[in-house]
Backbone as a ProteinNet text record, in pm:
[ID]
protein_1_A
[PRIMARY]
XXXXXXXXXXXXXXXXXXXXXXXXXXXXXXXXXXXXXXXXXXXXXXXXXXXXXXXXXXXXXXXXXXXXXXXXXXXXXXXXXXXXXXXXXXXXXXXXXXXXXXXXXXXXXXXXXXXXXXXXXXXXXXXXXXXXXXXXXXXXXXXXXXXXXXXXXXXXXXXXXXXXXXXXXXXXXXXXXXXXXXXXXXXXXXXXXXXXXXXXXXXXXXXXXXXXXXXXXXXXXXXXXXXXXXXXXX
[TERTIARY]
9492.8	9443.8	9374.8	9421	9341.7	9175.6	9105.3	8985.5	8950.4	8897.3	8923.4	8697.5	8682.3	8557.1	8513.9	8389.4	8340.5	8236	8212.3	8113.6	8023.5	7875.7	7831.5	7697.6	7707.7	7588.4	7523.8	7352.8	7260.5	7162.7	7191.9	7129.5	6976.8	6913.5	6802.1	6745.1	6842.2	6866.6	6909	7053.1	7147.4	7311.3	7384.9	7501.6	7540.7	7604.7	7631	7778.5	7838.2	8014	8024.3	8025	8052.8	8185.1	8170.7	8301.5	8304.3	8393	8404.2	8465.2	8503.5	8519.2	8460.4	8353	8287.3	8142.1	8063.6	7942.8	7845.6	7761	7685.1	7741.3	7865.4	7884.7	7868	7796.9	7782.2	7774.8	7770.7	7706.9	7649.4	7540	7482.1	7516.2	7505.8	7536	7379.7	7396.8	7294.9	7386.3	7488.7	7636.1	7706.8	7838.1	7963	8022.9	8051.5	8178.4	8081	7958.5	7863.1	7904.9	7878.8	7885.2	8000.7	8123.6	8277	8295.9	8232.4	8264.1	8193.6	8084.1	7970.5	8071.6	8140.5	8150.1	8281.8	8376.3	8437.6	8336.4	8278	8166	8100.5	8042.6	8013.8	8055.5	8178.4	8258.6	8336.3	8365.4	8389.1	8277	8136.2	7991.8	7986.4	8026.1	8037.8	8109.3	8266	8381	8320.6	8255.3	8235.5	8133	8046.7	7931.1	7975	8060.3	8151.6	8180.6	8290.8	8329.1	8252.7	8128.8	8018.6	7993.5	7940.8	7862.5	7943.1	8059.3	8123.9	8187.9	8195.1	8229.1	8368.2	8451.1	8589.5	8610.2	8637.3	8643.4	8733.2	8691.8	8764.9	8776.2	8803	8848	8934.7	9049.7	9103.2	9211.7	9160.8	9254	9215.2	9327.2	9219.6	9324.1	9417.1	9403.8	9320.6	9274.9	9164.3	9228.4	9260.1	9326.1	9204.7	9086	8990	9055.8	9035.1	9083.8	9028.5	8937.3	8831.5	8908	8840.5	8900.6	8835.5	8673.1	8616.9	8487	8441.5	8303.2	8265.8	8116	8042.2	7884.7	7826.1	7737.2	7568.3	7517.2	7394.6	7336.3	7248.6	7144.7	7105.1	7000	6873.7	6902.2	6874.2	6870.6	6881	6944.2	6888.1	6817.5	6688.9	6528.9	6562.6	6666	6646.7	6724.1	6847.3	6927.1	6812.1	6792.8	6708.5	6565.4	6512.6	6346.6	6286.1	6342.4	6254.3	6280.3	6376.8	6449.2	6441.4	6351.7	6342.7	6306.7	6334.7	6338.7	6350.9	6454.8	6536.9	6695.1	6733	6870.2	7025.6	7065.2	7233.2	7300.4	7328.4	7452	7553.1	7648.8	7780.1	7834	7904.6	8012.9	8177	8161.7	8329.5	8402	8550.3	8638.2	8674.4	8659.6	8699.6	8538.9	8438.5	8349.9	8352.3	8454.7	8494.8	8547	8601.3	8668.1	8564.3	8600.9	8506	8533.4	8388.5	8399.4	8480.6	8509.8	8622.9	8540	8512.9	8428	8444.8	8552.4	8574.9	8481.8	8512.3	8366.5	8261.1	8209.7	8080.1	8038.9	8110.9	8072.6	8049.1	8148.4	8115.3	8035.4	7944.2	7882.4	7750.3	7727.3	7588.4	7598.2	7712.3	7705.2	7627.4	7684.8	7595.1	7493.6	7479.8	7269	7245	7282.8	7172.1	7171.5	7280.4	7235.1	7145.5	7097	7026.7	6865.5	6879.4	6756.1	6743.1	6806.7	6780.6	6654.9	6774	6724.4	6561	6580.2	6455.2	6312.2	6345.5	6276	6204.6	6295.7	6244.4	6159.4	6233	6154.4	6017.8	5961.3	5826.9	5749.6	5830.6	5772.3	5621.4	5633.7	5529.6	5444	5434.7	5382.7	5201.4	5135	4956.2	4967.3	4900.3	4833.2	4816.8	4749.5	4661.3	4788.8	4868.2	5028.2	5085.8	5113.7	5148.7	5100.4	4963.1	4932.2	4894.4	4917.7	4874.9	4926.3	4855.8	4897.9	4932.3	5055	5077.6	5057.9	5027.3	5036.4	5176.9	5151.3	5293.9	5418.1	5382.1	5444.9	5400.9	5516.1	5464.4	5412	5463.5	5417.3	5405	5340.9	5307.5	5397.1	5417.9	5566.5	5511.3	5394.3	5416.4	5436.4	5397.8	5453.9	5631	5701.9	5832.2	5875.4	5842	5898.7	5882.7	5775.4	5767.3	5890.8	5895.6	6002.4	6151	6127.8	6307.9	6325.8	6248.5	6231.3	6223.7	6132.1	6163.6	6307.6	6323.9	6446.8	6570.2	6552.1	6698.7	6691.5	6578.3	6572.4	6542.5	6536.6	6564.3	6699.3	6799.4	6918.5	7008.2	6930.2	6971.5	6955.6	6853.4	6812.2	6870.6	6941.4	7056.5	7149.9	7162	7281.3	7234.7	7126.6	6993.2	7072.8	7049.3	7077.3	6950.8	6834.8	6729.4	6677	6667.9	6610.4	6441.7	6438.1	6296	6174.1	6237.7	6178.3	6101.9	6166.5	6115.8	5961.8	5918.4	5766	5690.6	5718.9	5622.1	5675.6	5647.7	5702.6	5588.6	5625.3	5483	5382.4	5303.1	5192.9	5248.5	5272.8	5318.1	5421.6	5469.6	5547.5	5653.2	5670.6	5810.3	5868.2	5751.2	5811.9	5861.8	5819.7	5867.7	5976.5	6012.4	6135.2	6273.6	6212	6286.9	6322.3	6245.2	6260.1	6324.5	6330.6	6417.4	6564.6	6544.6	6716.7	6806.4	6649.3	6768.2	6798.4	6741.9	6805.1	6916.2	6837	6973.8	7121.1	7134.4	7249.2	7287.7	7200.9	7242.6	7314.4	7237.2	7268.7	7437.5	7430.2	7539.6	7671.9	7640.9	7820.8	7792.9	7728.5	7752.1	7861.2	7822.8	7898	8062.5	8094.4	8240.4	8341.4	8375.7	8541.8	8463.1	8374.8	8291.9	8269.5	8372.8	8401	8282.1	8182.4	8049.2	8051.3	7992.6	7939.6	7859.2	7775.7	7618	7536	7540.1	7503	7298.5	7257.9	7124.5	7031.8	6973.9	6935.1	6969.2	7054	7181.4	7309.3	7305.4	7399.4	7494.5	7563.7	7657	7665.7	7672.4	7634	7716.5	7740.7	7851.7	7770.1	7866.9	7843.6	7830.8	7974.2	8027.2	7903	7885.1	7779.9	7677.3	7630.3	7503	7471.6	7588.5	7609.1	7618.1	7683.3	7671.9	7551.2	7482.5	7385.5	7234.6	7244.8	7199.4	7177.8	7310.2	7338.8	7293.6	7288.6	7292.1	7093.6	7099.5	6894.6	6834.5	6857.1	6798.7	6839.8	6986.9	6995.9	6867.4	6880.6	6813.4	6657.2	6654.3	6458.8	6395.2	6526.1	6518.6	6482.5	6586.9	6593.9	6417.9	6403.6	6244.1	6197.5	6149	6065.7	6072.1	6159	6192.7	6135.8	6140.5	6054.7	5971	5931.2	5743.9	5708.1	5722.4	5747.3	5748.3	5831.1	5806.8	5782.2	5695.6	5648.5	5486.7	5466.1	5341.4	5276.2
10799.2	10855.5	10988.8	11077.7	11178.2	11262.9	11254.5	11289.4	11419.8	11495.3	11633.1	11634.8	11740.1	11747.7	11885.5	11918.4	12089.2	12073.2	12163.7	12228.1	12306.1	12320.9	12342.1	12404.8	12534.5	12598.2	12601.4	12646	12690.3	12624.6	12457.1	12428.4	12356.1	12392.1	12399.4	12393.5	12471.6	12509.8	12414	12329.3	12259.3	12256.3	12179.3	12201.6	12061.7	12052.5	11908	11907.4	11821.7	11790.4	11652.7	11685.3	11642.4	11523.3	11469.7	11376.4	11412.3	11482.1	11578.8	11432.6	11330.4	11247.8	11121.7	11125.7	11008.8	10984.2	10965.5	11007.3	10958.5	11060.4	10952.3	10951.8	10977	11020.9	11133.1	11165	11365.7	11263.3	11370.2	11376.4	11574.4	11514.2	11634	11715.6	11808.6	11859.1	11998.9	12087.2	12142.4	12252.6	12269.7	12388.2	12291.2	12359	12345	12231.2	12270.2	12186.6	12033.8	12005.4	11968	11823.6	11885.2	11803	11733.7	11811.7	11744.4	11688	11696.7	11581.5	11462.2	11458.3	11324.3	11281	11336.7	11291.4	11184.2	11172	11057.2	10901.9	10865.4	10789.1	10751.8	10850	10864.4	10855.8	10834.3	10732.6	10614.3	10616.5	10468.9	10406.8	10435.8	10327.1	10304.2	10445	10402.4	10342.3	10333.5	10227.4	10110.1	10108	9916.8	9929.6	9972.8	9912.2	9921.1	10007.6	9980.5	9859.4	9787.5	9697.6	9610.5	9569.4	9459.4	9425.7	9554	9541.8	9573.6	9588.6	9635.7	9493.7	9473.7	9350.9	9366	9517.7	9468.9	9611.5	9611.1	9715.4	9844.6	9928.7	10053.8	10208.8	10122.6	10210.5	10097	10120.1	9965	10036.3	10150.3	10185	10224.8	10226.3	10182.3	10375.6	10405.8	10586	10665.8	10755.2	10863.4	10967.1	11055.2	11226.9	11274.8	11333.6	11428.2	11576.2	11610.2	11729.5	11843.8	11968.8	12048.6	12110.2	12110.2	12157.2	12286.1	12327	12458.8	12450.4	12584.3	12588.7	12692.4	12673.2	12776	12794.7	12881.7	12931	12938.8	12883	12855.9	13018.9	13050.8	13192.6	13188.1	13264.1	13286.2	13366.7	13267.9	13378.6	13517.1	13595.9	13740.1	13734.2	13811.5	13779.8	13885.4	13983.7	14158.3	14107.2	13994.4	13963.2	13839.4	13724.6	13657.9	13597	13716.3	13720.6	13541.1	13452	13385	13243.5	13254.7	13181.5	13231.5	13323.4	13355.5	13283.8	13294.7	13164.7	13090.4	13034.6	12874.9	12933.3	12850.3	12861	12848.8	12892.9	12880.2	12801.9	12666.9	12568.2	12561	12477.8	12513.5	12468.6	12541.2	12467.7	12435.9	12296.3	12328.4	12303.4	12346.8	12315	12223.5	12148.9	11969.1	11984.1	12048	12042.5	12052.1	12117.6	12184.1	12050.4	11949.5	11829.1	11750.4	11674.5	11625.7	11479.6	11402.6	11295.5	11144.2	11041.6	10966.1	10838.4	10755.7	10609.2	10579.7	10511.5	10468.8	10549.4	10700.7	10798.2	10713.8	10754.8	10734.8	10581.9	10497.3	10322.8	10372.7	10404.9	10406.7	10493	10609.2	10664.4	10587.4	10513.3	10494	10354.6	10258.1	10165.7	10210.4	10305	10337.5	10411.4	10422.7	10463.6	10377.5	10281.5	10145.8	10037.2	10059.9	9996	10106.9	10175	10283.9	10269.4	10234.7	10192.6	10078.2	10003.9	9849.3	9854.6	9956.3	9967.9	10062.6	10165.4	10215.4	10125.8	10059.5	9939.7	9809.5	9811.5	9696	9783	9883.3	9959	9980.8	10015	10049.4	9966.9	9874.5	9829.2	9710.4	9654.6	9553.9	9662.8	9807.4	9860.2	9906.2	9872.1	9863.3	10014.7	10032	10173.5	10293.7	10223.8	10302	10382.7	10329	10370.9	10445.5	10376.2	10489.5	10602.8	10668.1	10737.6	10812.1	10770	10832.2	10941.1	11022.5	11199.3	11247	11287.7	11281.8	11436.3	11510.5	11641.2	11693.1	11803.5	11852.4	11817.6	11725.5	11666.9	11724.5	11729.7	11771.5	11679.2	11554.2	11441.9	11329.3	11292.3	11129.4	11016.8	10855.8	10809.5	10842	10779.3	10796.1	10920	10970.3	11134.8	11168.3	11102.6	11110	11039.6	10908.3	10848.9	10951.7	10965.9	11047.8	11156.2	11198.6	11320.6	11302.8	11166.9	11107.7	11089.2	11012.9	11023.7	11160.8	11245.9	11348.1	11443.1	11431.1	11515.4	11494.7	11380.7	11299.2	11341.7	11381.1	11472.8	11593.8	11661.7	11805.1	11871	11749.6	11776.9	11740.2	11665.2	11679.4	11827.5	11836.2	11963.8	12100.3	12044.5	12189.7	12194.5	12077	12094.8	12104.3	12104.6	12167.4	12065.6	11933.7	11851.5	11733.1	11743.6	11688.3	11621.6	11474.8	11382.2	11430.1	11417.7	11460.4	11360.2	11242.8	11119.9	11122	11234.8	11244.9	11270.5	11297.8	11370	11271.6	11174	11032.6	10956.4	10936.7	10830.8	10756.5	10658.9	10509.5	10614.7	10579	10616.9	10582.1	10451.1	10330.3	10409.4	10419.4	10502.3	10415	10287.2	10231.5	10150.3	10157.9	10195.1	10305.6	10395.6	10563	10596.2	10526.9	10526.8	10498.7	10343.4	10274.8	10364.7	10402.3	10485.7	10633.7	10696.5	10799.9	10754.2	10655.1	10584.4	10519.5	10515.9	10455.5	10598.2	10684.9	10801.9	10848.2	10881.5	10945.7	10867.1	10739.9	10667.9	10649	10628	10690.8	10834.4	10926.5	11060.7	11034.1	10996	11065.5	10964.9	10884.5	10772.4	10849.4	10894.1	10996.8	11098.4	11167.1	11258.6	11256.5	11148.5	11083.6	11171.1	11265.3	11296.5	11475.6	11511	11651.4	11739.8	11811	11908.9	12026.8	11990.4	12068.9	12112.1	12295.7	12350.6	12457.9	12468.3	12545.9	12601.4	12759.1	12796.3	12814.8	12793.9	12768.7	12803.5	12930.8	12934.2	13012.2	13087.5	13173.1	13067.2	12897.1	12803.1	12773.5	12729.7	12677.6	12536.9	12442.4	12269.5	12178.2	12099.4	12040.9	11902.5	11787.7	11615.3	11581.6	11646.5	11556.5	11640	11748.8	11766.8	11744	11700	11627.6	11509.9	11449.1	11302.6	11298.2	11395.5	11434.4	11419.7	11561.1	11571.3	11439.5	11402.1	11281.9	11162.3	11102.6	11015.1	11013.4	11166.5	11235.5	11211.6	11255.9	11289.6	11157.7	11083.9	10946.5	10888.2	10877.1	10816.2	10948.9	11086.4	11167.9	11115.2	11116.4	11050.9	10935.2	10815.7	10656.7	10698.6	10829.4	10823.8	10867.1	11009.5	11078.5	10932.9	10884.1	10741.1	10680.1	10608.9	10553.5	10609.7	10739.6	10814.8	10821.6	10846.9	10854.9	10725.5	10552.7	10459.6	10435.4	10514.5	10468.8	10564.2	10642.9	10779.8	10760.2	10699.2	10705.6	10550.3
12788.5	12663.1	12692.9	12622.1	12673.5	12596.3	12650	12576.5	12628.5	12475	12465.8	12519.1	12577.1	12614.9	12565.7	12557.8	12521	12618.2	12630.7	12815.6	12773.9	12708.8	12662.2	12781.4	12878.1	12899.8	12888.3	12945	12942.2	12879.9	12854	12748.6	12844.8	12754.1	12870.3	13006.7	13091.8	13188.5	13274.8	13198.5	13257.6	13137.8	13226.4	13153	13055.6	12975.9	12952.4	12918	12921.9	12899.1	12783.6	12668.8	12538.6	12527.4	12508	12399.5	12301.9	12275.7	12096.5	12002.7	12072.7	11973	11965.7	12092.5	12105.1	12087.2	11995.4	11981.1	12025.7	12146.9	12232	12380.2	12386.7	12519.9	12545.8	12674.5	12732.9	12908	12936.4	13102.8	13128	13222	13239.7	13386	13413.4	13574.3	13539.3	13684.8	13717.2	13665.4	13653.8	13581.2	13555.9	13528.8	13419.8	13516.6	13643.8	13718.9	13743	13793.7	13794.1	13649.1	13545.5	13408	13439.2	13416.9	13447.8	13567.9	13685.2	13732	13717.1	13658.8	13653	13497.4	13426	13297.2	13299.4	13381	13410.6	13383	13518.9	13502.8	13391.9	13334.5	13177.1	13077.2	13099.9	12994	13014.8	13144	13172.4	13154.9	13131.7	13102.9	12970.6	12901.1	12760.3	12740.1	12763.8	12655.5	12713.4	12888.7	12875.3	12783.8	12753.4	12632.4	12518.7	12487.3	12343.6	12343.6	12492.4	12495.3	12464.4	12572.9	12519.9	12414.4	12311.9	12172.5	12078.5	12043.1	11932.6	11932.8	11735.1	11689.9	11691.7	11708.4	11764.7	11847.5	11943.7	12096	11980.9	12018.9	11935	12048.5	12187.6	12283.1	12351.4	12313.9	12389.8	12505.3	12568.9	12653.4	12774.7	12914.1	13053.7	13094	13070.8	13164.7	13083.1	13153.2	13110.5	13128.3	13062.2	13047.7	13035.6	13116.2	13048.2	13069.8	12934.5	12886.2	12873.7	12910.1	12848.8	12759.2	12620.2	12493.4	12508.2	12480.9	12490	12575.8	12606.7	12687	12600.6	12593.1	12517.3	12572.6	12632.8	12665	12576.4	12595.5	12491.2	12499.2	12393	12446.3	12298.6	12296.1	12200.2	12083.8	11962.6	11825.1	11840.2	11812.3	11817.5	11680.6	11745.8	11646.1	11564.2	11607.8	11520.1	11398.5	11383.4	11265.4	11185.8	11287.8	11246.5	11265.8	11210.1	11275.6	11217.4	11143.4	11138.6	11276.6	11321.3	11435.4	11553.1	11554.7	11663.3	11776.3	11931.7	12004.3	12027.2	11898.6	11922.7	12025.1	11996.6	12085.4	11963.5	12026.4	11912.6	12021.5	11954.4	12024.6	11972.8	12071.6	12051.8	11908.4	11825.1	11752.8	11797.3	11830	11810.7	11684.1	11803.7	11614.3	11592.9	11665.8	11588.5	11475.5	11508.6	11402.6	11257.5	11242.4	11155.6	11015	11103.9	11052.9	11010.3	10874.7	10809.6	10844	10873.6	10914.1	10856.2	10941.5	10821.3	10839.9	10772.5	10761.6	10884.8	10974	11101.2	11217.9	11200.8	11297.9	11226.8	11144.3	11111.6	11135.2	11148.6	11113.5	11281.9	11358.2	11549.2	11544.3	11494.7	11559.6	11508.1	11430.2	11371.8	11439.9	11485.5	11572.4	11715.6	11759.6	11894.8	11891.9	11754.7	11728.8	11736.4	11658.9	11632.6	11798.9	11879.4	11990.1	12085.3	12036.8	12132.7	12032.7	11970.4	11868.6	11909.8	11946.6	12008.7	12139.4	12237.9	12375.3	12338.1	12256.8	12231.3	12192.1	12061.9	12080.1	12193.5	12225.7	12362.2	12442.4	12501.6	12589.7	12571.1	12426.5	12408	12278.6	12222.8	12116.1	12196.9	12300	12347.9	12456.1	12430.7	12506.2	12461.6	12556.9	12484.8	12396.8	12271.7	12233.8	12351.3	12449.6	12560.1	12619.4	12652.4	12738.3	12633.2	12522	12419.4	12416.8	12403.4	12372.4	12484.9	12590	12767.7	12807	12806.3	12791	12976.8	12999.5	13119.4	13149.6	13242.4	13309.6	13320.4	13213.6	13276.9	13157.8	13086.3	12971.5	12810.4	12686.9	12602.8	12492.4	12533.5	12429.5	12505.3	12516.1	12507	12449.7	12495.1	12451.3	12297.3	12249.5	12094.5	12038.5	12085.7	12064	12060.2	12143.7	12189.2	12042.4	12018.8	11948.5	11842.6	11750	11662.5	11656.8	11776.7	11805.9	11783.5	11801.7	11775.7	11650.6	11572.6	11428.3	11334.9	11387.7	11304.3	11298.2	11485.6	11456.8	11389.6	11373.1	11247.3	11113.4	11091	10933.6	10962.2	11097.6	11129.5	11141	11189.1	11167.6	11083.6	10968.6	10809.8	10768	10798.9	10723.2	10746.7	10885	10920.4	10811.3	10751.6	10677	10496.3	10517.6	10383.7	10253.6	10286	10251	10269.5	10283.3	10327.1	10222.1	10175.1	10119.8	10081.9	9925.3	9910	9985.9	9998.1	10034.5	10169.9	10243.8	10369.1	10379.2	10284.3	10266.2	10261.8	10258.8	10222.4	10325.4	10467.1	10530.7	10646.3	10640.7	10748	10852.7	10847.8	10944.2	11073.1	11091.8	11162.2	11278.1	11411.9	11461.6	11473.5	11446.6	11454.5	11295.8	11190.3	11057.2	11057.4	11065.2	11062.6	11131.5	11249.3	11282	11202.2	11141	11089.4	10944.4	10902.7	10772.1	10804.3	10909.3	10919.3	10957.4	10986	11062.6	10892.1	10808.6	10700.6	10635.2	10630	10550.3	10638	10745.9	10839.5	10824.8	10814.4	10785.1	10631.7	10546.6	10434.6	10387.7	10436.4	10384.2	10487	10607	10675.2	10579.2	10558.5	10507.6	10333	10293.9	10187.7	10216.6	10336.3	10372.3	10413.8	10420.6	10483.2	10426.7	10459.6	10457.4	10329	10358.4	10324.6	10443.1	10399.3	10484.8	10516.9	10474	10464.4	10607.8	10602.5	10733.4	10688.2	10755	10690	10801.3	10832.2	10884.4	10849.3	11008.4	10975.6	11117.9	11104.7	11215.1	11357.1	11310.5	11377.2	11480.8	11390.1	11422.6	11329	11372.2	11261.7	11301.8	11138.6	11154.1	11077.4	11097.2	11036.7	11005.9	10932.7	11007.4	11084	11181.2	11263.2	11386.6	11391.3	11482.4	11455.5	11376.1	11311.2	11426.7	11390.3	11413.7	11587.5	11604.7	11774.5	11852.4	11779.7	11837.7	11872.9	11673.9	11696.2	11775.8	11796.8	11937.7	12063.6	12096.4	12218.5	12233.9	12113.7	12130.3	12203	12083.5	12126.8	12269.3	12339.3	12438.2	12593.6	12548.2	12631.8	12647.4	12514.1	12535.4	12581.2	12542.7	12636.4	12809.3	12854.4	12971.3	13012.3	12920.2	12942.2	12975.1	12847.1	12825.8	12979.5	13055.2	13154.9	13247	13295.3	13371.7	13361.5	13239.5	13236	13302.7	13258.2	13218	13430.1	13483.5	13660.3	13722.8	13659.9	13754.2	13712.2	13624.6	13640.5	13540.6
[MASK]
++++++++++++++++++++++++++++++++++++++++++++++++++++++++++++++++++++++++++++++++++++++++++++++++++++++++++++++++++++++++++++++++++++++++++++++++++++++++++++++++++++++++++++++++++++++++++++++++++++++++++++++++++++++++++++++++++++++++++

């Protein structure tokens, strides 16, 4: 089977290698060649956990064609077009982005949120206040801080697509109600979106669903890993 990949630079001063059709799979390298070769591995881990947890396997195939479809180089707003973005970064669009998502994407990509919301959960839900809130050197948040971070950014990347639920303004004190309440909009708003070809530039980016939904996946499994480190480093 062959799976099409995008190679995505500079992104915070490493590379990552995408599943443009698998959401939730990347692998990272220190550069480009780096990513692609760790990204084999990185998806043979994913289809077995597809395999495990999916109520019917929806990768049912054992050759791997990895394919690189595109590479694209990350780098900084230019502040002179858009002074209010200044210092964020412009990531990649690809053109499978372009394609509007179909129920089957969306039912698999919000399946492997919600088992990454599982693992997120366990990991820190029986964890004391004190650890939660244990401010490490060198770090920009604290786990409850992190969590917060995972939660908000799911209605940050609604909002790329300026489609943002008024509802968001009122949500739990609580950091794993508040989770739970950005995970139901985020999955609401996105199976709204099914087969809306919507793309909306924002930020000197261009944003789609289906990279919505990408990026999404991707966030949460990155911060389990942070979490884990913090979690045996200190």
């Amino acid at each position: 089977m062959r799976i099409e990949i995008g190679l995505e630079n500079n992104y915070e001063n490493k590379s990552i290698a995408w599943a443009l059709d698998y959401p939730g799979c990347f692998a990272y390298g220190s550069e480009g060649a780096a990513a692609i070769m760790a990204f084999p591995r990185a998806f043979i881990g994913y289809k077995e956990r597809v395999k495990a947890l999916a109520g019917q396997n929806w990768i049912d195939f054992d050759d791997i064609d990895i394919h690189l479809a595109e590479s694209f180089d990350c780098h900084l707003v230019d502040a002179d077009q858009f002074p209010s973005a200044a210092g964020r970064t412009v990531t990649a669009f690809w053109q499978v982005d372009w394609n509007p998502l179909t129920a089957d994407e969306i039912n698999h990509g919000l399946d492997v949120m919600a088992w990454s919301r599982k693992d997120l959960i366990g990991l820190t839900r029986d964890l004391p206040a004190e650890r939660l809130d244990k401010e490490v050197h060198g770090e920009k948040w604290s786990i409850r801080g992190i969590l917060n971070h995972v939660a908000t950014t799911e209605l940050k990347l609604l909002d790329k697509l300026n489609i943002l639920e008024s509802e968001s303004a009122t949500l739990p004190e609580d950091i794993f109600r508040r989770m739970d309440a950005t995970r139901n909009i985020f999955e609401r708003t996105l199976r709204d979106l099914e087969g809306n070809g919507l793309v909306n530039g924002k930020d000197g980016t261009f944003w789609s669903p289906r990279k919505v939904l990408r990026r999404a996946a991707w966030h949460e499994v990155d911060h389990i890993n942070h979490i884990f480190r913090l979690l045996n480093e200190n």
